[in-house]
Structure formats: C-alpha cells, structure tokens
C-alpha positions as CSV (number, residue, x, y, z in Angstrom):
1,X,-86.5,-30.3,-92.9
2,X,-87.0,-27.1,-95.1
3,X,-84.5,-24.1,-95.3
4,X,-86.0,-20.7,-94.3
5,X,-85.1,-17.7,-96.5
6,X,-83.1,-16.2,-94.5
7,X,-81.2,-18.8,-93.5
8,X,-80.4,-19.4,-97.4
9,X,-78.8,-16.3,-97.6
10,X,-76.9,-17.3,-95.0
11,X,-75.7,-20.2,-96.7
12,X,-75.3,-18.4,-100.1
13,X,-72.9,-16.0,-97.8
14,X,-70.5,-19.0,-98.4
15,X,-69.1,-17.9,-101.6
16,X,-67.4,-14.9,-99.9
17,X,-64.1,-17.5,-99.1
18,X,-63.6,-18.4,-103.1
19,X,-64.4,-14.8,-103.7
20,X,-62.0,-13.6,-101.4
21,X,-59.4,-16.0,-103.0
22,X,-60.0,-14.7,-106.0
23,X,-59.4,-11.5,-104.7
24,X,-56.5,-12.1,-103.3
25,X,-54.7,-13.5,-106.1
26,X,-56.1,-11.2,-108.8
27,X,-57.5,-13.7,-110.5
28,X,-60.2,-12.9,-113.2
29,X,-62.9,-15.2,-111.7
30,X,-65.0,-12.9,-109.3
31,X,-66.8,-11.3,-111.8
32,X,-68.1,-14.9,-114.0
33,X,-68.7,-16.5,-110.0
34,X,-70.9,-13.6,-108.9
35,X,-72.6,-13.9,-112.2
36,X,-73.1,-17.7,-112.6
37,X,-74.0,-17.8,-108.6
38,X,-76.1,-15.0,-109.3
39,X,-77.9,-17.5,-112.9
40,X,-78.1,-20.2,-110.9
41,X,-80.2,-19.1,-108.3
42,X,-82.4,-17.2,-110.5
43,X,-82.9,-19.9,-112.6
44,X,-83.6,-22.4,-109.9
45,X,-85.9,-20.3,-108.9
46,X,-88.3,-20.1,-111.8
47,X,-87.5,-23.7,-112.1
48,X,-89.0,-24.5,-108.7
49,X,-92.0,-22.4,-109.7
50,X,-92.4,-24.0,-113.1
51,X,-92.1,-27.3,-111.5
52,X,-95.1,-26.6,-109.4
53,X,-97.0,-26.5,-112.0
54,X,-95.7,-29.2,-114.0
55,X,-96.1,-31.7,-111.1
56,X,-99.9,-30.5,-111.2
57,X,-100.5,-31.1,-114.6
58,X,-98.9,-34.1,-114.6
59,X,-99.3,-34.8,-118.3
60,X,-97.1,-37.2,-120.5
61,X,-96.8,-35.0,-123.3
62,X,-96.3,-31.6,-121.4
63,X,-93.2,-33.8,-119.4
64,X,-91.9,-35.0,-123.0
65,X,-92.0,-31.3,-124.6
66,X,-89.9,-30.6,-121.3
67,X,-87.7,-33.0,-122.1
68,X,-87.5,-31.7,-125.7
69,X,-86.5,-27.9,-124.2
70,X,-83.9,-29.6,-121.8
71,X,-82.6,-31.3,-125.1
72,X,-82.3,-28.2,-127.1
73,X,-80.9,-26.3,-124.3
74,X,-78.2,-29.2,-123.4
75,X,-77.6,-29.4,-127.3
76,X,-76.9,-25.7,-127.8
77,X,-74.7,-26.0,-124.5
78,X,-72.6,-28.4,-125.8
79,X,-71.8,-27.3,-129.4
80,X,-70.9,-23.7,-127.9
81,X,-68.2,-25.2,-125.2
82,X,-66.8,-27.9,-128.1
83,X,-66.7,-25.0,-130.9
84,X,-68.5,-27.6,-133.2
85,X,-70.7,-25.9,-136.5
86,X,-74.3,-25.9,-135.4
87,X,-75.2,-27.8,-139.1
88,X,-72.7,-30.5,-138.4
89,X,-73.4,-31.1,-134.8
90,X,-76.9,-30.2,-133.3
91,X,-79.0,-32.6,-135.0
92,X,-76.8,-35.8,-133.8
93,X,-76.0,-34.0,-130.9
94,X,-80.1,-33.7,-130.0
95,X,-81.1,-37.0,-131.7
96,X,-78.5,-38.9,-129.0
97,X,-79.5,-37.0,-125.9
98,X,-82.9,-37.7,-126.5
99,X,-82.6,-41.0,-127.8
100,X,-80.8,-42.5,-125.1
101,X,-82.9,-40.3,-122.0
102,X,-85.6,-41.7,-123.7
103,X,-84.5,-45.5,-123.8
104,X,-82.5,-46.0,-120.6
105,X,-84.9,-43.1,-118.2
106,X,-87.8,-45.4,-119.6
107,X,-86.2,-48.7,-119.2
108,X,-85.3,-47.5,-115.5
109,X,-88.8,-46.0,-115.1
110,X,-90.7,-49.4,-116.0
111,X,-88.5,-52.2,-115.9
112,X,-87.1,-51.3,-112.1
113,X,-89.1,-49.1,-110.8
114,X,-92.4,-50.5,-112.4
115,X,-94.3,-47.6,-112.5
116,X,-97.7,-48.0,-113.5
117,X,-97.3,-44.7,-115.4
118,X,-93.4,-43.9,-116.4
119,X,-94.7,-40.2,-117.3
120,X,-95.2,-39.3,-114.3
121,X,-94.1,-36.1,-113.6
122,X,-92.7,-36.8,-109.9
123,X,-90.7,-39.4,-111.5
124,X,-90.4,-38.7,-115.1
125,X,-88.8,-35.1,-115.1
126,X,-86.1,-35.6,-112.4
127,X,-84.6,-38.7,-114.3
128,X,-84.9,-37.2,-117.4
129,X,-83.0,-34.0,-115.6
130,X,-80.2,-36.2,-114.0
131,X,-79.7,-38.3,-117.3
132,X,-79.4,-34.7,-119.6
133,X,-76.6,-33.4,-116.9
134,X,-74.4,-36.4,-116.9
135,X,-74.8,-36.9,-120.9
136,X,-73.7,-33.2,-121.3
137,X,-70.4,-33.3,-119.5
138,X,-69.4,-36.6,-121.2
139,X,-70.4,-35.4,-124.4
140,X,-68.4,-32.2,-124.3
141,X,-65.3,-33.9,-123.0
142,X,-65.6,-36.6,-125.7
143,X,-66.6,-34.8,-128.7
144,X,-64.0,-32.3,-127.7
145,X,-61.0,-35.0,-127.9
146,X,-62.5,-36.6,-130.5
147,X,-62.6,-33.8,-133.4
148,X,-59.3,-32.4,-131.6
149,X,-57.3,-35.4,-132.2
150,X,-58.8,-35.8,-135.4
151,X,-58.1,-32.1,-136.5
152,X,-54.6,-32.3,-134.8
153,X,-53.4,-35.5,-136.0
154,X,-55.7,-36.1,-139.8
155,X,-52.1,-37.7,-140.9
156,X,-52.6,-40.4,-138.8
157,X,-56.5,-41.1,-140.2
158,X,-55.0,-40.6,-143.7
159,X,-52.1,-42.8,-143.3
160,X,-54.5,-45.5,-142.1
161,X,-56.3,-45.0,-144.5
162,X,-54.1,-45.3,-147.1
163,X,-52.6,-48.8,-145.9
164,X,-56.0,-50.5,-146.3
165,X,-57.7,-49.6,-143.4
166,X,-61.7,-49.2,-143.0
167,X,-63.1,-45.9,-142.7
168,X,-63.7,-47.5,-139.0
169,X,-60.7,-48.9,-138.3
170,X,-58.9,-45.5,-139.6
171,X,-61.1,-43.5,-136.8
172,X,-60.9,-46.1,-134.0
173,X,-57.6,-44.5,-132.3
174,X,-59.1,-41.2,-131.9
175,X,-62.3,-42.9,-130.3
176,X,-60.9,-44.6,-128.2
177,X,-59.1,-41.6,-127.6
178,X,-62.1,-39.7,-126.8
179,X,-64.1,-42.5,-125.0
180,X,-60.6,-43.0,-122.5
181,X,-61.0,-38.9,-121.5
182,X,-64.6,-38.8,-120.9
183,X,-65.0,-41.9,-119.1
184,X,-62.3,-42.1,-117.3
185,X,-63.8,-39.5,-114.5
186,X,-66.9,-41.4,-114.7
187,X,-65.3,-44.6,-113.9
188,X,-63.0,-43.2,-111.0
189,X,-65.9,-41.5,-109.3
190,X,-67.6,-44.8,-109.6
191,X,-65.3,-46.5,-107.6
192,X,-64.5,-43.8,-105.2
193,X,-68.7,-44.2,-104.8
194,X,-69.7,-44.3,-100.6
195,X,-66.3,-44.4,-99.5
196,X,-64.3,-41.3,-100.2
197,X,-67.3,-39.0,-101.0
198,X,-71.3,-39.4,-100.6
199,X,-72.9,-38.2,-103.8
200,X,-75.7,-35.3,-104.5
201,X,-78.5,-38.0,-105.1
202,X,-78.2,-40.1,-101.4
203,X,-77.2,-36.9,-99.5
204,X,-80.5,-35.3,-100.7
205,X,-82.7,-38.2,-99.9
206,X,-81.3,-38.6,-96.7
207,X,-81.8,-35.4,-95.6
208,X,-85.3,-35.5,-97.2
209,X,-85.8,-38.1,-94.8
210,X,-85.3,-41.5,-96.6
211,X,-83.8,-44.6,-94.9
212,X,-80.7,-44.9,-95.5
213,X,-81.2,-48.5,-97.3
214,X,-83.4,-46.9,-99.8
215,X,-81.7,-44.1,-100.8
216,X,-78.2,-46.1,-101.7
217,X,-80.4,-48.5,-104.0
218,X,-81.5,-45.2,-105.9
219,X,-77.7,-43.7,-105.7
220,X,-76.8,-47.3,-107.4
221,X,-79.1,-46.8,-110.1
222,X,-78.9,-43.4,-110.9
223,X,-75.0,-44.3,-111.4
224,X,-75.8,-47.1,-113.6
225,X,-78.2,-45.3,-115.7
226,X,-76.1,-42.3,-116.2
227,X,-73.4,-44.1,-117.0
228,X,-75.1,-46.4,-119.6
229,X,-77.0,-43.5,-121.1
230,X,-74.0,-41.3,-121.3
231,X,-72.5,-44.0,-123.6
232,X,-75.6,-44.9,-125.5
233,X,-76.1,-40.9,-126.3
234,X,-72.1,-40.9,-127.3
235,X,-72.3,-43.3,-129.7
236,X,-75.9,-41.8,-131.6
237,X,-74.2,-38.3,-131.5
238,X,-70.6,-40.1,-133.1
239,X,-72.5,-42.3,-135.4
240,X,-74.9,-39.7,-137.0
241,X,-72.0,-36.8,-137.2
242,X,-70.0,-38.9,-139.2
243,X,-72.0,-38.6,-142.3
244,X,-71.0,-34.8,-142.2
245,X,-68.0,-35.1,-140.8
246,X,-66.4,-36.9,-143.6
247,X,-67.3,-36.9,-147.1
248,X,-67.8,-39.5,-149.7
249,X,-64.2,-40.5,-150.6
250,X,-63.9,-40.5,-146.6
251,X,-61.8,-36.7,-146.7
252,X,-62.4,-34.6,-143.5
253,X,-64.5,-31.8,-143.8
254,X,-63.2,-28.9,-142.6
C-alpha cells in the first residue's frame, strides 16, 4: 500500500507533540528537531531518487563504491561524536566497517540466501545499509568508553603494566569495559525481540505485504548479522588503532 503526498505531510504533522514539549519546557531542542526532521527528509529523498537508478544499473562495482561512500560517511560520523583525531581513528575506523559489511553481508548474501549474484543491488545495498547503521551506534558507544576509561583511569593500565602484565592483559578491563556498554543494548533488545516491541525490519515487510512467516525469518537474521558484524567491525577498528594509540614502550599517546 503506498503513502500519497499529502497524506505524508499529514504524518510528518506528528512532530508538532515533541515540538510542543519542547516548547513548553523551554528546552533547547526545537530548533536541532526541526532541522534534523527537516535533513532527514531531504536526504531520504535524494536517496530514493539515487536508488532508482542504482537498482537499474545494477552493477557490482557501482554497489561496492556505494558501500565505500556509506563507509566514509559512517567513519567521519563516528570520529566527530567520539572526539577521536582523524589520523588515529579513520583508517581502522573505515577498514572495520568495511571489512566486516563485507564478510558477514556476503556470508548472509550467499551462504543463506544463496543468491546467484550477492551484488545485486535489490539485495546488496539494503544489507550493506542496515549492517553500516548498527556498526555505527556500537562503535561510537564502544570507542567512546573505551579511550574514556582509558584517558580517565591510564593509572590503572600503568599499574598493570608495571606488575608484569601484557600490553593485552593491561587493556583488557577497559574492553571489557567498553564491549559491556555497547552491547549491552544490543543484547536487551534482542531479547525483548517480538514480544515487547516489533522491530523496523518485520513491520516494513509486513506492511509491504510479506507473510508474516517470511518476514520473522528475515527480522532473525538481520539481528544475527548486525550483531555479529557489529562485533567483528569492533574488534578490526580496536585492533588496528592500537598501533597508534600506544607507542613502542606501550606509553599512551596523547
């Protein structure tokens, strides 16, 4: 069932309760709403359009230099909200976000769906698209916590240190610090899964006009590959950042 124009405005007139809210209680939150509302909509606009034309080309390596723009974009997006230095961050910060869309989407994309062709753009880009969003938020809340903690508490890694531990052992705490705060949503919203809220993914295809049936086993996978890829990605971006996050004698950089 499509959505007329008109009745999309309609729908978009909505955001006049949280407005009002805001207005009500002075906060400073109208202003970056009516902007981001305004962003959104613009840009999934010319998204739509782009995907048009994307979906008639339908070319592998047009899909993958898509894939390479939403990396660069989700990259850029995550050092600005985690405050990390571009020359420390964006390179493992890129390298896991494509890396891992790459291995799990494709793993997905041919070993369960067996697609004859795993590029193909009606499958390929909105994968690719779910896999970037959900690697994002984890990796902001993770790398966050993790050079937080290690900023905050560097007496702890140099007392570790000190007593004979590995330059592994002397980071695991603020890992597992890290991994415990971005997973933990991830996990809880798993479990919560069908029960106490239907997510974006099944609602869509059921009002697209799915069965039912078919659109949980997709829900179920796009969990499990988020999830897994969100992980994977994590531990590229932690793995290659360490070699300039720390120098030789195993010193944080500042």
């Amino acid at each position: 069932m499509d959505i007329s124009y008109i009745n999309m405005v309609l729908g978009i007139l909505l955001l006049a309760l949280p407005i009002y809210v805001f207005y009500r209680f002075q906060t400073p939150l109208i202003r970056s709403t009516a902007i981001a509302a305004t962003r959104m909509v613009v840009q999934m606009a010319l998204i739509g359009i782009y995907l048009q034309y994307l979906f008639a080309w339908n070319n592998a390596w047009i899909n993958i230099l898509w894939v390479l723009v939403m990396v660069a974009v989700a990259s850029f997006t995550a050092l600005r909200r985690t405050h990390l230095h571009w020359r420390m961050a964006l390179l493992p910060t890129a390298a896991g976000f494509f890396a891992a869309s790459m291995v799990v989407g494709l793993y997905f994309l041919i070993v369960v769906l067996r697609l004859d062709n795993p590029f193909d753009s009606r499958y390929f880009i909105p994968i690719m698209g779910i896999l970037m969003g959900n690697m994002l938020s984890v990796a902001v809340i993770a790398l966050t916590s993790y050079y937080d903690s290690l900023h905050h508490e560097h007496q702890q890694y140099y007392y570790l240190l000190g007593n004979g531990a590995t330059h592994l052992e002397a980071i695991t705490p603020f890992l597992r610090k890290a991994l415990e705060k971005s997973f933990a949503p991830c996990i809880a919203n798993m479990a919560i899964m069908g029960i106490v809220s239907l997510p974006g993914t099944l609602t869509g295809q059921i009002l697209g006009g799915s069965a039912p049936g078919i659109a949980i086993k997709y829900q179920i996978m796009i969990i499990i590959i988020t999830f897994s890829a969100s992980m994977l990605s994590l531990a590229i971006t932690l793995y290659l950042a360490d070699r300039r996050s720390f120098d030789l004698n195993g010193r944080i950089r500042s």
